[in-house]
C-alpha positions as CSV (number, residue, x, y, z in Angstrom):
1,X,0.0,0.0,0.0
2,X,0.7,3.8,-0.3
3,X,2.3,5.1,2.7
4,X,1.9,8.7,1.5
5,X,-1.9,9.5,0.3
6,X,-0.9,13.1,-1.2
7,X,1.0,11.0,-3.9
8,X,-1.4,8.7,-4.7
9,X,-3.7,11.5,-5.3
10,X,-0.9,13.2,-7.4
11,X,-0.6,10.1,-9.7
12,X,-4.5,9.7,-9.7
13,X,-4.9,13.2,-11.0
14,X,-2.4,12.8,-13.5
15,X,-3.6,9.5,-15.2
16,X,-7.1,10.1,-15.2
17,X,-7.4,14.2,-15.7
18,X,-4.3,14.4,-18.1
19,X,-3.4,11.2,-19.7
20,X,-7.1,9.8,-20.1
21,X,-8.5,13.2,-21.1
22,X,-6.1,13.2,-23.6
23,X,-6.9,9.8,-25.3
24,X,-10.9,10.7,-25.0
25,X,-10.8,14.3,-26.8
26,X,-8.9,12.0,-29.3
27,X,-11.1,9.3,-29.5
28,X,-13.5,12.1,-29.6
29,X,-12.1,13.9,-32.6
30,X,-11.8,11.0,-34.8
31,X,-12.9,6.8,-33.4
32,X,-9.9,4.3,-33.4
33,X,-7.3,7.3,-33.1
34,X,-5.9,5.6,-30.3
35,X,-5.8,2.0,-31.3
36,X,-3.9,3.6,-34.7
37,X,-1.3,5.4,-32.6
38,X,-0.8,2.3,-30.6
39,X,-0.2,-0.1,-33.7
40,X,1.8,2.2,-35.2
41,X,4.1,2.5,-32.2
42,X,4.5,-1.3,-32.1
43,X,5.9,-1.3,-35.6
44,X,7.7,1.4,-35.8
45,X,9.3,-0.4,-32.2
46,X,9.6,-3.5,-34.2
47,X,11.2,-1.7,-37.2
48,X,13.9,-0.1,-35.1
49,X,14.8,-3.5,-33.7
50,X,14.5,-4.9,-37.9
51,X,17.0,-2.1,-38.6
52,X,19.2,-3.1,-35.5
53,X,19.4,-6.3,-36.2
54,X,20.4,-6.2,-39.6
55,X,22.9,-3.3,-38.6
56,X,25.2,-6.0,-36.6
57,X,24.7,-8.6,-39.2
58,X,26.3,-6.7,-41.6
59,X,29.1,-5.2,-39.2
60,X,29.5,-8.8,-38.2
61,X,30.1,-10.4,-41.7
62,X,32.5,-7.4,-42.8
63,X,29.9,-6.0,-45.3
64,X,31.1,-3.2,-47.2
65,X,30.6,0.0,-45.6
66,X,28.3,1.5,-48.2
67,X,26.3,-1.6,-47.2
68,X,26.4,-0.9,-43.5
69,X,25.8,3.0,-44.5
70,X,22.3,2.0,-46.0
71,X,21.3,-0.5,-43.5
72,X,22.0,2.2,-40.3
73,X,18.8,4.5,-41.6
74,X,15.7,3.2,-39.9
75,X,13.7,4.6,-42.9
76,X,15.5,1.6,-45.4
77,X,13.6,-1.0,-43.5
78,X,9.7,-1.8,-44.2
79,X,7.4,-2.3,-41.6
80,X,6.5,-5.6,-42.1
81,X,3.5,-6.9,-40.5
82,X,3.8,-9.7,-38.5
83,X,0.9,-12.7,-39.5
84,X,0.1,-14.4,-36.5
85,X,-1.5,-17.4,-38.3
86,X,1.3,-18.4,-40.5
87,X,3.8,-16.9,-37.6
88,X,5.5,-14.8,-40.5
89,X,6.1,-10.9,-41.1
90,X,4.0,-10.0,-44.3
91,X,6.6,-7.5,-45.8
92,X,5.4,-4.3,-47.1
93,X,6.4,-2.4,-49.5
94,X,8.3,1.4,-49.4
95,X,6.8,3.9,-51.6
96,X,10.4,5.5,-51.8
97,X,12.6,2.3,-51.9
98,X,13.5,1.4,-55.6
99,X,13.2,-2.3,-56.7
100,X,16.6,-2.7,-56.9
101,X,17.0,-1.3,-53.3
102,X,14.3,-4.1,-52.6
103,X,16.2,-7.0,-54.3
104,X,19.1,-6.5,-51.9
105,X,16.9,-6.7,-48.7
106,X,15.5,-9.6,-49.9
107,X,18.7,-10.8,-50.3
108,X,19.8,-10.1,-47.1
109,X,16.7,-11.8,-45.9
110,X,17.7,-15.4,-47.2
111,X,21.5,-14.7,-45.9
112,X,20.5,-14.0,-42.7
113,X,17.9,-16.6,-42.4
114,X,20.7,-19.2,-44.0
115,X,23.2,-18.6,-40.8
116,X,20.5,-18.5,-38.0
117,X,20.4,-21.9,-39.1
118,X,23.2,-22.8,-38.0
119,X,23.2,-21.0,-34.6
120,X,20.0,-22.3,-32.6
121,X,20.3,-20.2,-30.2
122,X,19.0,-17.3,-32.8
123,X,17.0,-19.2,-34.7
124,X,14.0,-18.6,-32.1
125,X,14.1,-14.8,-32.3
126,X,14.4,-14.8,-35.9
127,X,11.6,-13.2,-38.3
128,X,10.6,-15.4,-41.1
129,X,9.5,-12.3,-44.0
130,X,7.3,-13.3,-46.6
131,X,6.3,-11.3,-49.4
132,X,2.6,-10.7,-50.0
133,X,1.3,-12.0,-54.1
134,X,-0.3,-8.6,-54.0
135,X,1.8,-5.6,-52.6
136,X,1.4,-4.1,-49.3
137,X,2.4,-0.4,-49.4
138,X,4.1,0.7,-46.1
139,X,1.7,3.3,-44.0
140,X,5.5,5.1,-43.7
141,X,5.9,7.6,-46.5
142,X,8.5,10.1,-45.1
143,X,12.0,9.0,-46.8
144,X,15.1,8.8,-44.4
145,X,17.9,11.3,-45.9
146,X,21.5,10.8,-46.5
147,X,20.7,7.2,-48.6
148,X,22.2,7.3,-51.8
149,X,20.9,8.0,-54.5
150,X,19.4,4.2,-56.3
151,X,17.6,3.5,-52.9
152,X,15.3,6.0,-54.4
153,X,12.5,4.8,-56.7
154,X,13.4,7.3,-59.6
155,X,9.4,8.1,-60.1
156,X,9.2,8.9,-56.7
157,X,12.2,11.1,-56.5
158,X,10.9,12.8,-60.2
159,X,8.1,13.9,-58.1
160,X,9.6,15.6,-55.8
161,X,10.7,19.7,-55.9
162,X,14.1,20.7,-57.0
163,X,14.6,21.5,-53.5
164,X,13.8,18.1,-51.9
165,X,15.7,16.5,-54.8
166,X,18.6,18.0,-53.5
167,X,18.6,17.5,-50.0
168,X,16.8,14.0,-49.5
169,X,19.2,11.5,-51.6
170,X,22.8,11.9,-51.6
171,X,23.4,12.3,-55.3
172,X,27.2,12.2,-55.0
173,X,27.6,7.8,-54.5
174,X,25.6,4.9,-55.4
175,X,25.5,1.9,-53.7
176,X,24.1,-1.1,-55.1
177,X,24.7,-3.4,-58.5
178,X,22.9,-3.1,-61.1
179,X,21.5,-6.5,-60.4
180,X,21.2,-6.5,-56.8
181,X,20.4,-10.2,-56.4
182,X,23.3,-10.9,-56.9
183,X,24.6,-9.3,-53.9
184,X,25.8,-11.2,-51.1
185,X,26.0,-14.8,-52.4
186,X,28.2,-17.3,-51.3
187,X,32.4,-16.6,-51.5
188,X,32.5,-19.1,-54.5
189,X,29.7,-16.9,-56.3
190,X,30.2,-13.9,-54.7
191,X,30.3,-10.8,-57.2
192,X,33.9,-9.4,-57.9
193,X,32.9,-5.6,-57.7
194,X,31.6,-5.8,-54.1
195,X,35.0,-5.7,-52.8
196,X,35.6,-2.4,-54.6
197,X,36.1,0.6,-52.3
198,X,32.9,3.1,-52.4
199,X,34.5,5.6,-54.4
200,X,35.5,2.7,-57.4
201,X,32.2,1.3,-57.1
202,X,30.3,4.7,-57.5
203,X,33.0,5.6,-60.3
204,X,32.4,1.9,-62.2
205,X,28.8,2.1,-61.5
206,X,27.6,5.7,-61.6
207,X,26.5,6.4,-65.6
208,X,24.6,3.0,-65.5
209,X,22.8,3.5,-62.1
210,X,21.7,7.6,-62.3
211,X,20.6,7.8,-65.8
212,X,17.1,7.3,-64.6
213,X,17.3,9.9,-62.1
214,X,18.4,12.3,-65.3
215,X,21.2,13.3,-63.3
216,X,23.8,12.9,-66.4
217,X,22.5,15.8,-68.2
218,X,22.7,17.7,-64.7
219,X,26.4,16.6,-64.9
220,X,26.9,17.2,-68.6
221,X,25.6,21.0,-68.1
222,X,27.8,21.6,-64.9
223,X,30.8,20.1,-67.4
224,X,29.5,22.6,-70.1
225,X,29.5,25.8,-67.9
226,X,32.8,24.8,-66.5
227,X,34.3,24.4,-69.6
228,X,32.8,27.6,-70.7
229,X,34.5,29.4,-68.0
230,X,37.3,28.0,-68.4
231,X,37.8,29.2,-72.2
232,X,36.7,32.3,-71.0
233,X,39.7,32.8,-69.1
234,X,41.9,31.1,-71.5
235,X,41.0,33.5,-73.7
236,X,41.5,36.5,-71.1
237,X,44.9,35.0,-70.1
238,X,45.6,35.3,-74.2
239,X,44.6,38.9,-74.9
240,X,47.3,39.6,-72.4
241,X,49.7,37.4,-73.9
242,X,49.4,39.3,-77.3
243,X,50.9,42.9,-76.0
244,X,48.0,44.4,-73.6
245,X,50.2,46.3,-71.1
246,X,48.1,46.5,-67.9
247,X,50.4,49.1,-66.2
248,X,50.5,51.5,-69.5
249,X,48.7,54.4,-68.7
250,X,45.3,55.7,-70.3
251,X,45.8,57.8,-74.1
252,X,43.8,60.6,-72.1
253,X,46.8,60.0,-69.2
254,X,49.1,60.0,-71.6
255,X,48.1,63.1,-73.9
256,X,47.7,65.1,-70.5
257,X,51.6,63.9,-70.0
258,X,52.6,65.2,-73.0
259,X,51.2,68.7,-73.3
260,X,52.9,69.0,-69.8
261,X,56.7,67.9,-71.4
262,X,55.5,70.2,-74.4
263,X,55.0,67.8,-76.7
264,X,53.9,69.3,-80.3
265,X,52.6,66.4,-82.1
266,X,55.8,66.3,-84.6
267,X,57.8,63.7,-82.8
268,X,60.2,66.5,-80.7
269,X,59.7,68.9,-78.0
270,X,59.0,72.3,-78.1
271,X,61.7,73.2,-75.7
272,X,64.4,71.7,-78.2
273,X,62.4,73.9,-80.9
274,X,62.2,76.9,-79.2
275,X,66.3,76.6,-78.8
276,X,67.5,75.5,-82.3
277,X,65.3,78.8,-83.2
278,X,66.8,80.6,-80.7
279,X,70.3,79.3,-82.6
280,X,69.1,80.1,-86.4
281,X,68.6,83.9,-85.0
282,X,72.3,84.0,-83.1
283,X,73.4,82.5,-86.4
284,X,71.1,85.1,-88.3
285,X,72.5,88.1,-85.9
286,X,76.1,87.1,-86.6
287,X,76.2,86.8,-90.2
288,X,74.0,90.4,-90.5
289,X,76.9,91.6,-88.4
290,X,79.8,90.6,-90.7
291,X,77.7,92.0,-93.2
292,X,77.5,95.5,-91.5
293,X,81.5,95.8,-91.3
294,X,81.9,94.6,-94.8
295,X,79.6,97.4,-96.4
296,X,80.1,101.1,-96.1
297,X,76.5,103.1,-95.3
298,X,75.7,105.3,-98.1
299,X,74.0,108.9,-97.4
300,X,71.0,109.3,-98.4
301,X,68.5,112.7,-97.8
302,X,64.9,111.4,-98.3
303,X,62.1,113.3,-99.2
304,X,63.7,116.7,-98.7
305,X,65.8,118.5,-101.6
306,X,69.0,119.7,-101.4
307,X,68.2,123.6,-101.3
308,X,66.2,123.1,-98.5
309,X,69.0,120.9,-96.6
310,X,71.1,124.0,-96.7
311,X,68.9,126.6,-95.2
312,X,68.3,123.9,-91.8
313,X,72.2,123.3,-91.7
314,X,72.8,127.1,-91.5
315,X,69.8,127.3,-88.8
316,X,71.7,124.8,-87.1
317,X,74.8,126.9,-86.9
318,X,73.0,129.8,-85.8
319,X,72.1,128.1,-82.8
């Protein structure tokens, strides 16, 4: 019994005023909310323990780690439902997961089934999936992201908006054969390119697996505009090549320049102008001067006769 009756009443308060008013204004809203909400806990408990257990398989066996990458997202398992008839999981089917993506579950299915064979112990807590004749689709619709890119069904990811198609798949890698049945057989059968590293695998695989996503013509129009630029520049990096002198000034620097140096537009200066002028006059001034001593001056009365020269040269003397 209760030793303290003020916590009982606290915990009788809170289960039937809290979490039983909650579940009846549900119930209220719509019938069977709460029966849905349950179920779907249950399986998304039951998927989380799917994904965990297929997790340490595959870290176990030494799958390759784009393997392991695919298997760690909770949203790349289905929630199968369990038949408690036939005492098997009726496996449903993802309305994101490709078929490819779907053969190499399957796959995993009959490996993992093959070695808890051999180990009794883990035989009793193994599920026995079985695939319905007519498809179940999964009542999960929101895609985990990160995957890449061929887990995607490519009609489902065609539908999506250029923004979700960028951030949902990881369009960078691929991860799966083209024929992922083959995956995971036996060592004697086992496929060659599986124990390629993720980058060789997604370099091998990547024109065959992405060409129905469309993202090759995405690639070949990135290639295009880089290679656009890069003539671009080429063709910059040439026009300096051919003589463009980037520190030469300006013509209207350069004409300001020269009418400050006195340039005249005739190939000299007008300082060395203005002195080979000052020269031809010296030159002038000395040869007029060699001309003066050379030559007697002659007298010469202009405009006045000679009778009236006489009468001023006797004024003169007066004086």
């Amino acid at each position: 019994m209760v030793a303290q009756t003020s916590l009982l009443i606290q915990a009788y308060n809170h289960f039937v005023h809290f979490v039983l008013h909650t579940k009846y204004q549900k119930e209220k809203r719509r019938v069977g909310k709460n029966a849905e909400e349950a179920t779907h806990k249950r399986i998304a408990k039951n998927r989380e323990r799917l994904c965990d257990a297929r997790k340490e398989f595959a870290i176990v066996n030494k799958f390759p780690k784009r393997y392991v990458d695919v298997l760690s997202h909770i949203g790349a398992h289905s929630d199968d439902e369990f038949n408690h008839q036939r005492n098997v999981h009726k496996i449903k089917t993802l309305g994101y997961c490709s078929k490819n993506a779907s053969k190499f579950m399957r796959a995993l299915d009959i490996v993992m089934k093959n070695a808890a064979q051999q180990d009794p112990s883990s035989s009793q807590k193994r599920r026995v999936p079985q695939l319905p004749q007519q498809p179940v689709m999964s009542t999960f619709t929101a895609a985990s992201k990160g995957i890449a890119i061929d887990f995607y069904d490519p009609s489902w990811y065609h539908q999506l908006v250029p923004a979700q198609q960028k951030t949902i798949p990881n369009t960078k890698a691929v991860v799966f054969l083209p024929d992922a049945s083959q995956s995971l057989l036996p060592k004697k059968q086992h496929h060659p390119d599986e124990k390629l590293t993720d980058s060789s695998f997604t370099c091998k695989y990547w024109d065959i697996l992405v060409e129905p996503y469309g993202l090759l013509a995405d690639d070949s129009s990135d290639d295009d505009s880089d290679n656009a630029e890069g003539n671009n520049g080429a063709t910059g990096n040439d026009s300096e090549d051919e003589g463009h002198d980037l520190d030469a000034k300006s013509p209207d620097d350069a004409e300001e320049g020269d009418d400050e140096e006195g340039y005249n537009g005739n190939g000299t200066d007008e300082d060395e102008d203005e002195d080979n002028n000052g020269e031809e006059e010296e030159e002038q001034y000395s040869d007029n001067d060699q001309n003066d001593e050379d030559v007697q001056m002659q007298d010469q009365h202009h405009g006045v006769d000679a009778r009236t020269l006489t009468i001023l040269e006797e004024d003169e003397e007066g004086w």
